[in-house]
C-alpha positions, 0 to 999 in steps of 0.5 A, spaced: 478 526 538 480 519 540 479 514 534 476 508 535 478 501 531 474 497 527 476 489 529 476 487 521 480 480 522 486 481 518 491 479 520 499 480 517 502 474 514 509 472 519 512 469 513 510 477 509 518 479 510 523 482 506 527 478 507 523 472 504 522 476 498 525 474 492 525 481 487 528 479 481 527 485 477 524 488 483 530 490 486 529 498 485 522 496 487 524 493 493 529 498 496 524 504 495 519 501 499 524 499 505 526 506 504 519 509 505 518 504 512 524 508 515 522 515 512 519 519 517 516 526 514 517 525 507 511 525 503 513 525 497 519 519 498 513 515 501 507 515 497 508 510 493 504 506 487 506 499 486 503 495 480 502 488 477 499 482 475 495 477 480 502 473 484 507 479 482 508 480 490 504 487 491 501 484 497 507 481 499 510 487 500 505 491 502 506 486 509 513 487 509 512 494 509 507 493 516 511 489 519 517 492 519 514 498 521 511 495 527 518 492 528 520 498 529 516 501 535 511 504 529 503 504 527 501 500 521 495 498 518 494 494 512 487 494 508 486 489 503 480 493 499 478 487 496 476 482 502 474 489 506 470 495 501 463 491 505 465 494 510 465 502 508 469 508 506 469 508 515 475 504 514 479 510 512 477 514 518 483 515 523 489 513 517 492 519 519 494 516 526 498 510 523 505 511 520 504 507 515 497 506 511 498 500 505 491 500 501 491 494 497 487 492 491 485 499 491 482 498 484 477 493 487 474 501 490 475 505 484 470 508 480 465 508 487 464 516 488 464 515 496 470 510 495 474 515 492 472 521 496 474 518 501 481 515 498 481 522 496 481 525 504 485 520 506 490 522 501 490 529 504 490 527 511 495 523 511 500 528 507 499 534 512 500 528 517 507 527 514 505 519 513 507 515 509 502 511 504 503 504 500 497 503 495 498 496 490 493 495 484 493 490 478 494 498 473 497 503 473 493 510 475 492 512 468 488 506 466 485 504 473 477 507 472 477 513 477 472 518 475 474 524 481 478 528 477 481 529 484 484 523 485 487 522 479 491 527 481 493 526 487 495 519 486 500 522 480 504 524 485 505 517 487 513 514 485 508 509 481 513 502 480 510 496 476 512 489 479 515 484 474 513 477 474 518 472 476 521 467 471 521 460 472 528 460 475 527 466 479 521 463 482 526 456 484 530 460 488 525 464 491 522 457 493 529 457 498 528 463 501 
């Protein structure tokens, strides 16, 4: 099956680095998402769950990730599900041909039924695709307003990480950047 594209008008931000970005407290976060962009079949070192309040960097990050993906002769996609859940659960058809899927907001799709069977399929074929899978919310999963039980459980599988905001001094420095 030849899949088809949804022109959605998102595009990844240039200055969306790592190399731009300032992690603070973040590092560990930092290393195991540039670690994911170079993984290939490892399923479980590569689904990651990366949470933290407004201006802590997720979508940052998640672009980042695209990016360095695409750099290296890869297929990424980023969907922020905020600006994009009008669009429908079809955004998730064909995941599993990138090498890289990053959903942000993901929150903003929770508690939907069709958005979390959706979720809960794309999971699945990305995972037996051998793919790697970047998900960023304002909560960590257990207190994120999932009703399929199904989905709670896939997304325990996740290596789950908390972004801390920056001090004052910190956001200085990355000011510099």
């Amino acid at each position: 099956m030849k899949p088809t594209q949804l022109s959605l008008g998102v595009r990844l931000r240039d200055d969306a680095t790592f190399a731009n970005y300032y992690p603070g407290a973040n590092a560990v976060t930092l290393g195991y998402v540039e670690h994911a962009c170079e993984a290939e079949d490892r399923w479980l070192d590569s689904l990651l769950y990366i949470w933290g309040s407004a201006g802590s960097g997720r979508s940052h990050l998640l672009q980042a990730a695209c990016l360095r993906v695409e750099e290296r002769g890869g297929r990424a996609l980023y969907l922020p599900l905020a600006d994009l859940a009008k669009y429908g659960t079809q955004l998730l058809d064909n995941v599993e041909f990138c090498d890289l899927v990053c959903l942000d907001d993901v929150e903003a799709v929770l508690g939907q039924p069709e958005w979390e069977e959706a979720l809960f399929h794309a999971f699945n074929r990305l995972r037996d695709a051998g793919k790697q899978l970047l998900i960023a919310a304002d909560a960590p999963p257990r207190k994120l307003p999932i009703k399929l039980p199904d989905l709670q459980s896939r997304l325990s599988l996740a290596l789950i990480f908390q972004l801390h905001e920056l001090s004052d001094d910190e956001k200085l420095r990355a000011l510099q950047l």
